[in-house]
Backbone bond lengths (Angstrom), bond angles and torsions (degrees), N, CA, C in turn:
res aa  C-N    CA-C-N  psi(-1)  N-CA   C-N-CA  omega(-1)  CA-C   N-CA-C  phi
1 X - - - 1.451 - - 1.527 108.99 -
2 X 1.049 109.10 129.16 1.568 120.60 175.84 1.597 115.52 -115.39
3 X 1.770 118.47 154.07 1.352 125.78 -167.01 1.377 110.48 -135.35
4 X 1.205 133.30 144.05 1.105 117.92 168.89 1.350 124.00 -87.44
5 X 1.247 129.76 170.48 1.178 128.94 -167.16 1.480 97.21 -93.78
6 X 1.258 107.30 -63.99 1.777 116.32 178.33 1.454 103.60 -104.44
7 X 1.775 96.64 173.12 1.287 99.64 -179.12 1.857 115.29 -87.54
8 X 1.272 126.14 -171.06 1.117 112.27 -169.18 1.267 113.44 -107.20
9 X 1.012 123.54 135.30 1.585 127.61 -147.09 1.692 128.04 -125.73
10 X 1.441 88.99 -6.76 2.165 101.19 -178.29 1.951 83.19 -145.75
11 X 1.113 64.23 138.33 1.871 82.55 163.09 1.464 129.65 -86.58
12 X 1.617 114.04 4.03 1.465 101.56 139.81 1.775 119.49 -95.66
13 X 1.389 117.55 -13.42 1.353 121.81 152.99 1.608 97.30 -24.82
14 X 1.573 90.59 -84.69 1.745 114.46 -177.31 1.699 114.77 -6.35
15 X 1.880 85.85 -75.66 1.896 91.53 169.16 1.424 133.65 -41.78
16 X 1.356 93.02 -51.89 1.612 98.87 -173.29 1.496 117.99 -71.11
17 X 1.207 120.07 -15.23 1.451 136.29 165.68 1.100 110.36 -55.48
18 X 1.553 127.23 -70.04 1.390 142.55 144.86 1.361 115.69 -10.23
19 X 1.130 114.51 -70.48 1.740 124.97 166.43 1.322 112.50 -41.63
20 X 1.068 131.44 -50.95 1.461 156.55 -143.00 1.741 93.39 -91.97
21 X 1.380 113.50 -77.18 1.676 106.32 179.41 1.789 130.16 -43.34
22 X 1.920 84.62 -43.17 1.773 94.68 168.94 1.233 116.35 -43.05
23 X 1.606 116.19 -64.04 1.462 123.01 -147.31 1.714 89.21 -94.21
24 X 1.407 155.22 9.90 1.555 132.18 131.90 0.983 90.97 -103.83
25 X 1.733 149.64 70.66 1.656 130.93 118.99 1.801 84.22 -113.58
26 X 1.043 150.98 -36.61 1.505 154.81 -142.34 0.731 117.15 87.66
27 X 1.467 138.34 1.68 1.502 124.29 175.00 1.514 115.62 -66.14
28 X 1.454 97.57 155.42 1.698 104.72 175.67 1.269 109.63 -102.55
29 X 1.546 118.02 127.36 1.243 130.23 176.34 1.773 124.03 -81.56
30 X 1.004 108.48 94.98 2.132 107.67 167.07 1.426 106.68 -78.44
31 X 1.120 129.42 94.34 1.454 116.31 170.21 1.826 106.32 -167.96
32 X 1.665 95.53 158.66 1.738 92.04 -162.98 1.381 103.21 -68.44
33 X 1.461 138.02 -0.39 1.719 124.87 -165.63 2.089 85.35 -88.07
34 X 1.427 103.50 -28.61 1.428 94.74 -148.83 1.525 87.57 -91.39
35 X 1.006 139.89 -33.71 1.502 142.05 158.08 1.706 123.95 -44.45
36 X 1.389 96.38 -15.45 1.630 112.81 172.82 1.537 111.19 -104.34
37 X 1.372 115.76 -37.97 1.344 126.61 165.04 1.974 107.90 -45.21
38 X 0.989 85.61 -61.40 1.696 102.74 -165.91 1.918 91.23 -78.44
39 X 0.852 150.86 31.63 1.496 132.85 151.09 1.219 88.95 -140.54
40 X 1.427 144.30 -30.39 1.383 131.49 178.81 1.478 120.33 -101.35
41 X 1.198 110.83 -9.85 1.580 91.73 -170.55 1.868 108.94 96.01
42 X 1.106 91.38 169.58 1.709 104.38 166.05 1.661 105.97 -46.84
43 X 1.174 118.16 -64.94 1.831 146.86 -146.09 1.746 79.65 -62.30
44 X 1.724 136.35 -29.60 1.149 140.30 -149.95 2.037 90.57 -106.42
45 X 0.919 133.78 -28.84 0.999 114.17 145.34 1.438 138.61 -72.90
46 X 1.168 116.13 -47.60 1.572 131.00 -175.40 1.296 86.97 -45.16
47 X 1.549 130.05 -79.71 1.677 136.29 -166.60 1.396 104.46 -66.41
48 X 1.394 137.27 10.66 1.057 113.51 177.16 1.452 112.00 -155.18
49 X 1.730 126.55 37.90 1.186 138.30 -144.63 1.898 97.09 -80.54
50 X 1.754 85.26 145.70 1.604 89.12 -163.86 2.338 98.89 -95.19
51 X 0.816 70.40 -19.93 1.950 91.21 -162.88 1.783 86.11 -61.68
52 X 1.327 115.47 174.51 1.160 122.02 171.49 1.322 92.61 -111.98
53 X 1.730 101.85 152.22 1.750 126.86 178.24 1.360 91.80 -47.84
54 X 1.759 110.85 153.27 1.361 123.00 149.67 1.683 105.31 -120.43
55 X 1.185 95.13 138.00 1.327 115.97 156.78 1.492 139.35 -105.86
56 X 1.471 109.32 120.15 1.557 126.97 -154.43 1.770 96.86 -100.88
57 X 1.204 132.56 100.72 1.362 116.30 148.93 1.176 114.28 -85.58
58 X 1.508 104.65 165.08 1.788 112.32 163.30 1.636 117.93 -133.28
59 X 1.035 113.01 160.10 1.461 89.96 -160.89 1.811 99.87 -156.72
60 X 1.523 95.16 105.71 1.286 115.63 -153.87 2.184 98.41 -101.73
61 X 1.668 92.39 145.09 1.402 81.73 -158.11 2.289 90.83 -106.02
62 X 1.630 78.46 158.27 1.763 87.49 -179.40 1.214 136.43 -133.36
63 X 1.012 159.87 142.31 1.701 156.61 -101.50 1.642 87.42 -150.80
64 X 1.201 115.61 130.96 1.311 131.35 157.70 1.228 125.14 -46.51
65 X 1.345 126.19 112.31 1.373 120.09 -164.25 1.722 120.00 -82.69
66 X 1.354 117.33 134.59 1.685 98.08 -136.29 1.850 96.61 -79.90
67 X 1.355 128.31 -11.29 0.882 124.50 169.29 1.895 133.54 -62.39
68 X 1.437 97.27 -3.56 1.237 103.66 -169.66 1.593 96.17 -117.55
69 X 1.141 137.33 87.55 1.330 148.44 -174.05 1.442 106.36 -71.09
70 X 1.639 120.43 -20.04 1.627 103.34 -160.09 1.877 94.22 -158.55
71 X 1.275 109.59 -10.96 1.863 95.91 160.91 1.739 100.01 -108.94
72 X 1.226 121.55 166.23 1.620 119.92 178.56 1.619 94.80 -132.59
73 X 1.413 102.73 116.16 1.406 99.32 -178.10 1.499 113.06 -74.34
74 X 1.308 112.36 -31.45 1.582 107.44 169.43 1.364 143.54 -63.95
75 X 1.633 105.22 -1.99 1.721 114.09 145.12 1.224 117.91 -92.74
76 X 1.522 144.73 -0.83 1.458 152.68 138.90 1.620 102.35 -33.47
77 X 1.528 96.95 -87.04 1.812 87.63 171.50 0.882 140.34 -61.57
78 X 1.738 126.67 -20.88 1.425 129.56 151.62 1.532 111.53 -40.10
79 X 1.289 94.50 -88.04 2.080 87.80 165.33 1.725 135.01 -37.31
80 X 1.341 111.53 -10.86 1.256 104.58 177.67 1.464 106.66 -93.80
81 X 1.460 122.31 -34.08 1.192 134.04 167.12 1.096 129.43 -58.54
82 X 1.207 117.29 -23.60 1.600 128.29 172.47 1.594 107.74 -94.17
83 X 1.352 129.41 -24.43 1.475 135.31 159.40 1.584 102.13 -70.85
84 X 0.916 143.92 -25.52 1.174 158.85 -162.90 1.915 98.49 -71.83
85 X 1.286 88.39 -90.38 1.459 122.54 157.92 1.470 113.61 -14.81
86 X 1.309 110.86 -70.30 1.396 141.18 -172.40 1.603 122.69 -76.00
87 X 1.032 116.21 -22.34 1.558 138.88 -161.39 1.833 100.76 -76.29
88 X 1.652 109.04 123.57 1.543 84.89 173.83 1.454 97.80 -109.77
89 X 1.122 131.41 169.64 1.244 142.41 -148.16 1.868 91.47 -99.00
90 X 1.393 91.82 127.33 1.815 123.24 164.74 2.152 89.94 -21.50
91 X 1.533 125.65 -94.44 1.136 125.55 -150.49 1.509 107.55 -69.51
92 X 1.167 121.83 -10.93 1.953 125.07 169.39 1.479 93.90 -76.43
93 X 1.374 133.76 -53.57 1.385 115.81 -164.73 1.468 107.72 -85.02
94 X 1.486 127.27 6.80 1.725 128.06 169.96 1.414 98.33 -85.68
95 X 1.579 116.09 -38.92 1.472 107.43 -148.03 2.072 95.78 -93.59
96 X 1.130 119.58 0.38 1.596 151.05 174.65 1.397 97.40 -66.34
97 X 1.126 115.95 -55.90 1.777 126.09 -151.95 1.064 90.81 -86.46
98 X 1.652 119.98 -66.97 1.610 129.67 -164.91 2.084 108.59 -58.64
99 X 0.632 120.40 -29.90 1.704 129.66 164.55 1.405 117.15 -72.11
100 X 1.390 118.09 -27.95 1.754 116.36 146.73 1.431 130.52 -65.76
C-alpha cells in the first residue's frame, strides 16, 4: 500500500496517478492519458494532460494585529483574494463586447 505525501495538484499529476495505481494492482488500462503515456512518454502527458486541473487552496488563519485598533488588514487580503479570484481579464471582456 502506498500514500501520498501531498495532495494532487496538476492534472497530468492526476493521469499519471491513474497510470500508476493500474500498473501495481494489474489492471489493464484503455484510455487516452494511457495511450499518450505509451507513444509519448511522461513529456506526452505533462503537455498534453487528459484529466481536468485541480485546484488546491489553503487557507491559513490570522490574529488581529494589536496595533491596528480600527482598520483589519486581514479583510484587505480577504478582498484582494476574492478580486483576485473574481477578476476577468482586461482582453476577455474587449473581445465580450466586440462579438455583441
Amino acid at each position: 500500500m502506498s500514500q501520498r505525501f501531498w495532495p494532487i495538484g496538476e492534472a497530468a499529476q492526476a493521469d499519471y496517478e491513474v497510470l500508476r495505481k493500474a500498473v501495481l494492482s494489474g489492471e489493464a488500462v484503455h484510455s487516452l492519458a494511457a495511450a499518450r503515456f505509451a507513444r509519448r512518454g511522461l513529456a506526452g502527458l505533462i503537455a498534453w494532460p487528459v484529466a481536468e486541473p485541480i485546484y488546491t487552496a489553503v487557507m491559513l488563519g490570522a490574529e488581529r494585529p494589536p496595533w491596528t485598533p480600527y482598520a483589519d488588514p486581514r479583510l484587505e487580503v480577504l478582498a484582494a483574494g476574492y478580486e483576485l479570484i473574481l477578476r476577468v481579464p482586461t482582453d476577455l471582456a474587449v473581445a465580450q463586447r466586440i462579438r455583441r
